[in-house]
PyMOL Python script that loads the backbone (N, CA, C, O; Angstrom):
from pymol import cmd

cmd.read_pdbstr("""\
ATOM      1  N   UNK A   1     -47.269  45.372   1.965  1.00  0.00           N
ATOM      2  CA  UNK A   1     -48.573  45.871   2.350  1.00  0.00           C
ATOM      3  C   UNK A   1     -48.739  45.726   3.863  1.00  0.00           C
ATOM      4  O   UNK A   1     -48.354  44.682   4.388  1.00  0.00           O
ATOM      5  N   UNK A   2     -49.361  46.837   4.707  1.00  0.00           N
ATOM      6  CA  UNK A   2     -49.188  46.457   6.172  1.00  0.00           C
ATOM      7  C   UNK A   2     -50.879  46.457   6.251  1.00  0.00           C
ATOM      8  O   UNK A   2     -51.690  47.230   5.741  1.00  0.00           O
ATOM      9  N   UNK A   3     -51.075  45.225   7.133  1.00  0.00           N
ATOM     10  CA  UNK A   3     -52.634  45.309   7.847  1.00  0.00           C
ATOM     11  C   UNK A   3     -52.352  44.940   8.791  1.00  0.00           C
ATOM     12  O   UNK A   3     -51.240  44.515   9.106  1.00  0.00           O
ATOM     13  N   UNK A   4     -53.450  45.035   9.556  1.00  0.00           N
ATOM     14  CA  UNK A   4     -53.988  44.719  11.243  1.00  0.00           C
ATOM     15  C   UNK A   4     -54.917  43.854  11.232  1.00  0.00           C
ATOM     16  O   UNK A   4     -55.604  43.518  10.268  1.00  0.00           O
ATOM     17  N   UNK A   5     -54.962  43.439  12.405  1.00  0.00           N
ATOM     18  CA  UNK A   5     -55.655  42.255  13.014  1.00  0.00           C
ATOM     19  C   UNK A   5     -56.186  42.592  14.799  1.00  0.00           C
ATOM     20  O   UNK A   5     -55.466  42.993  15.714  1.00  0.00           O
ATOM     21  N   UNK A   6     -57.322  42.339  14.830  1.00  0.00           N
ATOM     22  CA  UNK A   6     -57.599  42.819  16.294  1.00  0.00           C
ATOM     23  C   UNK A   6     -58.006  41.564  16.997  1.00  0.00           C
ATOM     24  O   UNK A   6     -58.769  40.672  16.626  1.00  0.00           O
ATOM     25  N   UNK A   7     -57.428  41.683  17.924  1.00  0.00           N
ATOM     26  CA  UNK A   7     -57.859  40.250  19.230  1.00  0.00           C
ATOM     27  C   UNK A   7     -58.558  40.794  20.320  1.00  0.00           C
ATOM     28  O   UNK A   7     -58.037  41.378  21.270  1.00  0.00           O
ATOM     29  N   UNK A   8     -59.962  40.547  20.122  1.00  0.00           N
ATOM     30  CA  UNK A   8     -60.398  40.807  21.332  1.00  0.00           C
ATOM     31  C   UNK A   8     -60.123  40.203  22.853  1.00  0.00           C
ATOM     32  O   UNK A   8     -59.680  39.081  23.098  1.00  0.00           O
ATOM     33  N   UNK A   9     -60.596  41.504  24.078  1.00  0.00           N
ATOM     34  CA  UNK A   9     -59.915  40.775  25.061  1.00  0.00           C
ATOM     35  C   UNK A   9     -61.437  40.731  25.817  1.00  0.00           C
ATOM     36  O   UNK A   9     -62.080  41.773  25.688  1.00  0.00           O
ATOM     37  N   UNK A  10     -62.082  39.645  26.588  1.00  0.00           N
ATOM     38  CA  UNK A  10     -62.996  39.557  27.214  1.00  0.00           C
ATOM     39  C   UNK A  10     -63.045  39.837  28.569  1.00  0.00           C
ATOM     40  O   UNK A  10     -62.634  39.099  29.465  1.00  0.00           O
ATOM     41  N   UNK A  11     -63.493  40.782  28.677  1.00  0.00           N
ATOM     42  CA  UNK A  11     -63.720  41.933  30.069  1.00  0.00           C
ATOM     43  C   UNK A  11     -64.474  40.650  31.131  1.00  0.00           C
ATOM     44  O   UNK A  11     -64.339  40.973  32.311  1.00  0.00           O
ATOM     45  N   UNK A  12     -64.893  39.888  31.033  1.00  0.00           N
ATOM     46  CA  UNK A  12     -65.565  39.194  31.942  1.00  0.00           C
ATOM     47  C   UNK A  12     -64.612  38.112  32.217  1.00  0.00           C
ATOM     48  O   UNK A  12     -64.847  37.451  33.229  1.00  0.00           O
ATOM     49  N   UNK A  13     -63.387  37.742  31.385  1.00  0.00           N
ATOM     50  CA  UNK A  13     -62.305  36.735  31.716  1.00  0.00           C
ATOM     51  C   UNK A  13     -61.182  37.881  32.231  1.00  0.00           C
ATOM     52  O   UNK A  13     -60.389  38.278  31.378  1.00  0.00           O
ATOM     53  N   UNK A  14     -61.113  38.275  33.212  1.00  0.00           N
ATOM     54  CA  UNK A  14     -59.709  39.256  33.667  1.00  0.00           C
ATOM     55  C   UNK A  14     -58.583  38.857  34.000  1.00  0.00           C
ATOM     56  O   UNK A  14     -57.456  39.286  33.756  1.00  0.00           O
ATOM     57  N   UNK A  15     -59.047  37.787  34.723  1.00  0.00           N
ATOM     58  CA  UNK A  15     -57.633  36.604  35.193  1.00  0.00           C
ATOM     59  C   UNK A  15     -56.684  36.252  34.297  1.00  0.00           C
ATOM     60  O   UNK A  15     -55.484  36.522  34.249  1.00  0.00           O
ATOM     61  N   UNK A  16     -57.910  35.134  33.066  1.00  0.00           N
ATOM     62  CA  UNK A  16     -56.784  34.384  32.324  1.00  0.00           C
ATOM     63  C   UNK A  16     -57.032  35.106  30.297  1.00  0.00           C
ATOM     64  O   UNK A  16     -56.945  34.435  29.268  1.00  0.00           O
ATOM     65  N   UNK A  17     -57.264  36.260  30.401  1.00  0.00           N
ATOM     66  CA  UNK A  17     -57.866  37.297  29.281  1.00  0.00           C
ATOM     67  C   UNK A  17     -56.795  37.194  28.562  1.00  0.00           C
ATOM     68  O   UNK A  17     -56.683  36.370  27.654  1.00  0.00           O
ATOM     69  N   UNK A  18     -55.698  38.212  28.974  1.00  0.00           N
ATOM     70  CA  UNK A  18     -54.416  38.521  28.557  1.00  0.00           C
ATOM     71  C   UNK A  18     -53.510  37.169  27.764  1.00  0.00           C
ATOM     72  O   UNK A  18     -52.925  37.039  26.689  1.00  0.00           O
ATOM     73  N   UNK A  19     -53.756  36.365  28.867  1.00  0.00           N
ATOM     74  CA  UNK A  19     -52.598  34.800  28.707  1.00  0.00           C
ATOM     75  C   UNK A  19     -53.640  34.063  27.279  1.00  0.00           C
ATOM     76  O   UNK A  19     -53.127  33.506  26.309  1.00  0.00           O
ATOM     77  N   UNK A  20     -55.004  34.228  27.461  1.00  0.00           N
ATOM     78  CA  UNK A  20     -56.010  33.473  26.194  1.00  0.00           C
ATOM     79  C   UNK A  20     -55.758  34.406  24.612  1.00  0.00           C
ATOM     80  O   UNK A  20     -55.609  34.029  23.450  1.00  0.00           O
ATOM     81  N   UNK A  21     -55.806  35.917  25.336  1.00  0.00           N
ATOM     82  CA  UNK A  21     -55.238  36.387  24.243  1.00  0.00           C
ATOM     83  C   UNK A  21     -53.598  36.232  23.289  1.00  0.00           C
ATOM     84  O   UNK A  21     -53.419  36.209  22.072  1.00  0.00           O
ATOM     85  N   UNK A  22     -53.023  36.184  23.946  1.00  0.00           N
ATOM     86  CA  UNK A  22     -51.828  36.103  24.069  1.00  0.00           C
ATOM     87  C   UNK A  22     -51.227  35.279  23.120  1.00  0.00           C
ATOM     88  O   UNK A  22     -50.433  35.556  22.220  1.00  0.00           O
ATOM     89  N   UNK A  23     -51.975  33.710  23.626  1.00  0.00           N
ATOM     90  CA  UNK A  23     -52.069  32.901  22.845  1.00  0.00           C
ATOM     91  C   UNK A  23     -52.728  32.849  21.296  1.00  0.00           C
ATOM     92  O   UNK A  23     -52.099  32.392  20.342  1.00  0.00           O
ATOM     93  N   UNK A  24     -53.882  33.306  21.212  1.00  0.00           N
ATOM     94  CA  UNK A  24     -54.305  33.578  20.023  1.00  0.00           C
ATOM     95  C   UNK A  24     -53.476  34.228  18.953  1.00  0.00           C
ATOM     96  O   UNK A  24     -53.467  33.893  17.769  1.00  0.00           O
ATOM     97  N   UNK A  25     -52.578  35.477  19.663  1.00  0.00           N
ATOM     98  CA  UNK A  25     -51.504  36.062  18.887  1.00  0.00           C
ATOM     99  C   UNK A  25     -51.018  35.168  18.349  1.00  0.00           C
ATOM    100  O   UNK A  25     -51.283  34.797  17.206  1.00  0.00           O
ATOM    101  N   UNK A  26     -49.851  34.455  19.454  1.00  0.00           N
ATOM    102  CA  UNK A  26     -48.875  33.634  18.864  1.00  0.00           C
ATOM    103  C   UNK A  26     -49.385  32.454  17.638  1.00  0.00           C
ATOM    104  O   UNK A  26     -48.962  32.217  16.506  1.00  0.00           O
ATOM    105  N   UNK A  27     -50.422  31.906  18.410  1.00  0.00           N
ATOM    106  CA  UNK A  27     -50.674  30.889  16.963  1.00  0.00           C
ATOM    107  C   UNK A  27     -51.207  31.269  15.595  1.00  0.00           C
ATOM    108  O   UNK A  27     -50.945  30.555  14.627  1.00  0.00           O
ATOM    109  N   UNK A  28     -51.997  32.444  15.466  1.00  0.00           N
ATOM    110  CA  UNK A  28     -51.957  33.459  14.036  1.00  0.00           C
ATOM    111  C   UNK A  28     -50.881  33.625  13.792  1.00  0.00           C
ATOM    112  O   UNK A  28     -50.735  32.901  12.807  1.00  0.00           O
ATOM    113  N   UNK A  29     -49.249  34.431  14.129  1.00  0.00           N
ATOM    114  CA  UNK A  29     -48.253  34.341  13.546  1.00  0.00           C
ATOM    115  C   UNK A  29     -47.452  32.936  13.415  1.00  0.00           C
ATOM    116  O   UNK A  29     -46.598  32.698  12.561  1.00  0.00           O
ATOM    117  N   UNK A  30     -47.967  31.917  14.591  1.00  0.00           N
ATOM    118  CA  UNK A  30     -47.137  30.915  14.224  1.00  0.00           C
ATOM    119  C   UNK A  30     -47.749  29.935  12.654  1.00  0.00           C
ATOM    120  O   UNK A  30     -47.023  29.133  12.066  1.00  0.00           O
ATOM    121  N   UNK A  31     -48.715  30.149  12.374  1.00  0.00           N
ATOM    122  CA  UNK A  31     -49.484  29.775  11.631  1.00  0.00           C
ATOM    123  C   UNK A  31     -49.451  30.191   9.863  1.00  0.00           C
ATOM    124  O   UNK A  31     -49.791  29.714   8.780  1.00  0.00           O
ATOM    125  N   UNK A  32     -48.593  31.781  10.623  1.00  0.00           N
ATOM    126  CA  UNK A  32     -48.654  32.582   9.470  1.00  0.00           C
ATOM    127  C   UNK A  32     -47.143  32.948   9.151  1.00  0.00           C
ATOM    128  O   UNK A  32     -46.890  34.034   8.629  1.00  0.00           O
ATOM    129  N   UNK A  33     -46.280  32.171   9.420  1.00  0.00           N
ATOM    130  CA  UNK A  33     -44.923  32.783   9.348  1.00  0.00           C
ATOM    131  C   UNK A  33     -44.163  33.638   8.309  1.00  0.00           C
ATOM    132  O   UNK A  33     -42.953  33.865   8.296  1.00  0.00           O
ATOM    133  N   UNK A  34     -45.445  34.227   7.126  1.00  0.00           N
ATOM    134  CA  UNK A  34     -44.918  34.899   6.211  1.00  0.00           C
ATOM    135  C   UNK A  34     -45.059  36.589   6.976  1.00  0.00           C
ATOM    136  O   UNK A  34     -44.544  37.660   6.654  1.00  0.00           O
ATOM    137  N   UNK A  35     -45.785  36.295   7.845  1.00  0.00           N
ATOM    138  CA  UNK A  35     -46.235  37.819   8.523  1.00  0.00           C
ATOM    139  C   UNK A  35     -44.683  37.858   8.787  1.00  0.00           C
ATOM    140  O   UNK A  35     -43.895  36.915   8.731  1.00  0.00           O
ATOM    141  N   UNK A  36     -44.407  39.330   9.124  1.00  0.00           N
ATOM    142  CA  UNK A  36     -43.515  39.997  10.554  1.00  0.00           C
ATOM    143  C   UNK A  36     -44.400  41.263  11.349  1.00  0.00           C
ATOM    144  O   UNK A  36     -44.981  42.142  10.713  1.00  0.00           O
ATOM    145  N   UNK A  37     -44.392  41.204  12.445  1.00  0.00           N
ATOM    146  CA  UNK A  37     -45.462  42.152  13.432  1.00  0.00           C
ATOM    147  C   UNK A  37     -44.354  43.394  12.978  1.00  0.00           C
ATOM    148  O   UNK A  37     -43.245  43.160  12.497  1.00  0.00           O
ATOM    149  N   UNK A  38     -44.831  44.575  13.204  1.00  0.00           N
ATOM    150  CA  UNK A  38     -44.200  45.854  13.110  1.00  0.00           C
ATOM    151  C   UNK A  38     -45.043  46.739  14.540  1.00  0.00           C
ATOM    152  O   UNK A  38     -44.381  47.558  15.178  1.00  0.00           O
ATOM    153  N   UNK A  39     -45.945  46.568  14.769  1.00  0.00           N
ATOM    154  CA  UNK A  39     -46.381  47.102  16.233  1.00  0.00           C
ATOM    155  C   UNK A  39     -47.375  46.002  16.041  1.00  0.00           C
ATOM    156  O   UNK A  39     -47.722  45.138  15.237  1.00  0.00           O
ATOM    157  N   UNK A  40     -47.768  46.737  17.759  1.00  0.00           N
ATOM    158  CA  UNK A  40     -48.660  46.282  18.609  1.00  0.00           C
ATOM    159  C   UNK A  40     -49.808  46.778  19.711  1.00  0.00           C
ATOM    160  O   UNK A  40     -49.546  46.212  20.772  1.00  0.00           O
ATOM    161  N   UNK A  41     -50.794  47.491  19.829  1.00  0.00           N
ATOM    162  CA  UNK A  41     -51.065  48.422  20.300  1.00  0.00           C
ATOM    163  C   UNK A  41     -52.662  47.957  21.099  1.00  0.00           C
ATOM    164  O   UNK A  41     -53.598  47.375  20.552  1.00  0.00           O
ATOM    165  N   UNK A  42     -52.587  48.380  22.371  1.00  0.00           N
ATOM    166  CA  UNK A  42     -53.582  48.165  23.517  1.00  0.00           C
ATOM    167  C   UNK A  42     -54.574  49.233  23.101  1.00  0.00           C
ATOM    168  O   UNK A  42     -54.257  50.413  23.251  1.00  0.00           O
ATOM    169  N   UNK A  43     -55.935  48.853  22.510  1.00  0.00           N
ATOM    170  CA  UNK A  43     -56.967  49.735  22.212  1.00  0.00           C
ATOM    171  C   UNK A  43     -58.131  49.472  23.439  1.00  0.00           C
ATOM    172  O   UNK A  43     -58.512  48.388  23.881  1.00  0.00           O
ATOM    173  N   UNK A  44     -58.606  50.997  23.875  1.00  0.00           N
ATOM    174  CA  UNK A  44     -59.608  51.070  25.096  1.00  0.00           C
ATOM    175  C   UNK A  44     -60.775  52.073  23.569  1.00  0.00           C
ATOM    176  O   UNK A  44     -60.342  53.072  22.994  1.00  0.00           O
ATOM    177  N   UNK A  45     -62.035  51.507  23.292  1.00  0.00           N
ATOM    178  CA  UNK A  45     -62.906  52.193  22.572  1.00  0.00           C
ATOM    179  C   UNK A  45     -63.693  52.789  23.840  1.00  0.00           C
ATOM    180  O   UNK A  45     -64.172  52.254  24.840  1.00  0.00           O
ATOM    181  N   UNK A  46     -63.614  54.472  23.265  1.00  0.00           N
ATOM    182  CA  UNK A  46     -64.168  55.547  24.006  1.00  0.00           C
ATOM    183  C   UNK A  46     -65.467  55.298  24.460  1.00  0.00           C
ATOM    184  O   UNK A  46     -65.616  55.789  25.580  1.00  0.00           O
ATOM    185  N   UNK A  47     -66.765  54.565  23.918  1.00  0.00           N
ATOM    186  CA  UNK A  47     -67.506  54.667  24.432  1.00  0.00           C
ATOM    187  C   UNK A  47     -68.125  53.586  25.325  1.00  0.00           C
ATOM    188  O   UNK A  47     -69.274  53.642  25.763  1.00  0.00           O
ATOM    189  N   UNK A  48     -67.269  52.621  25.548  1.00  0.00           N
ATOM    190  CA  UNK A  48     -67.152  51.606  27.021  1.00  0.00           C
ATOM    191  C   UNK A  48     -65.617  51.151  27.674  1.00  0.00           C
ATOM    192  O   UNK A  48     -64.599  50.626  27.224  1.00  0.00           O
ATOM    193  N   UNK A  49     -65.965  51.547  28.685  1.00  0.00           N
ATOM    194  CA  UNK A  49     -64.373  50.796  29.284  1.00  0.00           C
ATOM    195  C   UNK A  49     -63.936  49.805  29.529  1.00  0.00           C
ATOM    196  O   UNK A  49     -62.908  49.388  30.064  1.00  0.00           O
ATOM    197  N   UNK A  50     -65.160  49.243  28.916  1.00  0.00           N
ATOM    198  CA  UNK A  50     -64.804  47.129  29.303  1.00  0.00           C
ATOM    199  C   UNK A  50     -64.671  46.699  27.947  1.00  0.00           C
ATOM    200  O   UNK A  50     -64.361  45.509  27.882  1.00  0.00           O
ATOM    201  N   UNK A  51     -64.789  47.217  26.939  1.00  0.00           N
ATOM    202  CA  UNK A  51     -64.676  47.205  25.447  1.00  0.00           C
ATOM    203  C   UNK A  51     -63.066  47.584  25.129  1.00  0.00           C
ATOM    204  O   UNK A  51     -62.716  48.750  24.945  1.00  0.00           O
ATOM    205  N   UNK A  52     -62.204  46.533  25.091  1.00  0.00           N
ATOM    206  CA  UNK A  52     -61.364  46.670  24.592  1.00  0.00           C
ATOM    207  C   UNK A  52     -60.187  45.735  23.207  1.00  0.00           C
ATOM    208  O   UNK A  52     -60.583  44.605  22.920  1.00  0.00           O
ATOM    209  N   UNK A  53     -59.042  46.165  22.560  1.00  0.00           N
ATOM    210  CA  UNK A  53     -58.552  44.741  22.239  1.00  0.00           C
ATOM    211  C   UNK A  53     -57.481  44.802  22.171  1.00  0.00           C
ATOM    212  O   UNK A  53     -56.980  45.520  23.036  1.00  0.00           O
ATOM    213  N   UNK A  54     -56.577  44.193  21.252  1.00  0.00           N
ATOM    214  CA  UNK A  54     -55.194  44.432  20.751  1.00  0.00           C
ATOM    215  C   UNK A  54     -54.852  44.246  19.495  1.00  0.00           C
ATOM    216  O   UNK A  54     -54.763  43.125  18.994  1.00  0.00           O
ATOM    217  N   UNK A  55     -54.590  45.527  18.767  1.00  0.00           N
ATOM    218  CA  UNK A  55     -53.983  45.352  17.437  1.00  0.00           C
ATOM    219  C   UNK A  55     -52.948  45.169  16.993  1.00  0.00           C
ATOM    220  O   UNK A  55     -52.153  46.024  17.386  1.00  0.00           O
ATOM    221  N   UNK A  56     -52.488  44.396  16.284  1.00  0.00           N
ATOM    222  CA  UNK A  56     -51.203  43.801  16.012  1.00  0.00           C
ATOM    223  C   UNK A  56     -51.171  44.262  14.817  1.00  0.00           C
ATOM    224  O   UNK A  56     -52.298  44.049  14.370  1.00  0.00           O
ATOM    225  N   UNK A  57     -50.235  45.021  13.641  1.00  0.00           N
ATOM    226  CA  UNK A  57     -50.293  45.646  12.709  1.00  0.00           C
ATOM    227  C   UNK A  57     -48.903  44.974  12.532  1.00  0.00           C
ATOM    228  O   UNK A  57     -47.924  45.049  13.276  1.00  0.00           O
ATOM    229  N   UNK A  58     -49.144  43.918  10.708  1.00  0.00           N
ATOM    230  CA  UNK A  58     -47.994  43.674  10.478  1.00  0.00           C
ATOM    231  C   UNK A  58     -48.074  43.650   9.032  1.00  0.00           C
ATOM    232  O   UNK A  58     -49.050  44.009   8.375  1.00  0.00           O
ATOM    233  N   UNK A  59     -46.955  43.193   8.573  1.00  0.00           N
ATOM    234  CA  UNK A  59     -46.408  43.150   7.558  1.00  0.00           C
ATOM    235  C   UNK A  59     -46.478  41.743   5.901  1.00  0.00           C
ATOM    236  O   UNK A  59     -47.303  40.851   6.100  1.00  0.00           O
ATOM    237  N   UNK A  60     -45.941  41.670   4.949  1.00  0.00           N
ATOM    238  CA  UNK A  60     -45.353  40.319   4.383  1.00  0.00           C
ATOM    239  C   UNK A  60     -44.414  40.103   4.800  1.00  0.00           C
ATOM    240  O   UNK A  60     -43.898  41.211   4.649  1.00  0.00           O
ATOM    241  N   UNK A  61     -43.694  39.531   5.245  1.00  0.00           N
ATOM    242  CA  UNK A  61     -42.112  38.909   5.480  1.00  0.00           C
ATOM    243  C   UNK A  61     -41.548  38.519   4.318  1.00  0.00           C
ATOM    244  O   UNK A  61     -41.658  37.327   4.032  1.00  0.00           O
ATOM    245  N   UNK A  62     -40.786  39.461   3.345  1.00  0.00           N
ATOM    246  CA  UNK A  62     -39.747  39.038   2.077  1.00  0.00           C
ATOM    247  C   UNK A  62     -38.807  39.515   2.577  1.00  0.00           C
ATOM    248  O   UNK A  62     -37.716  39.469   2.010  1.00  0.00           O
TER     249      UNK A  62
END
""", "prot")
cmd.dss("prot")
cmd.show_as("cartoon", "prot")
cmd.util.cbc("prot")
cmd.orient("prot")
């Protein structure tokens, strides 16, 4: 079964956004080691440009 998961990224943290996000990734899969990621994808929602996140779309791992 494949689902997604979205990490928001906070437009008002620009500096350390990416690296806070980043982290959040890793410890959901480290947490979750039955997942395997299959993509990963930088979402900008059309109707603000400071509104954005990252979807990670994965898998079960058998």
């Amino acid at each position: 079964m494949i689902n997604s998961k979205k990490f928001y990224l906070d437009s008002a943290r620009k500096d350390n956004d990416i690296e806070r996000t980043t982290k959040e990734i890793n410890e959901f899969f480290t947490k979750n080691p039955q997942y395997k990621v299959i993509n990963i994808e930088h979402i900008y929602e059309a109707y603000s440009a400071s509104f954005c996140y990252i979807c990670v779309w994965y898998t079960d791992n058998f």
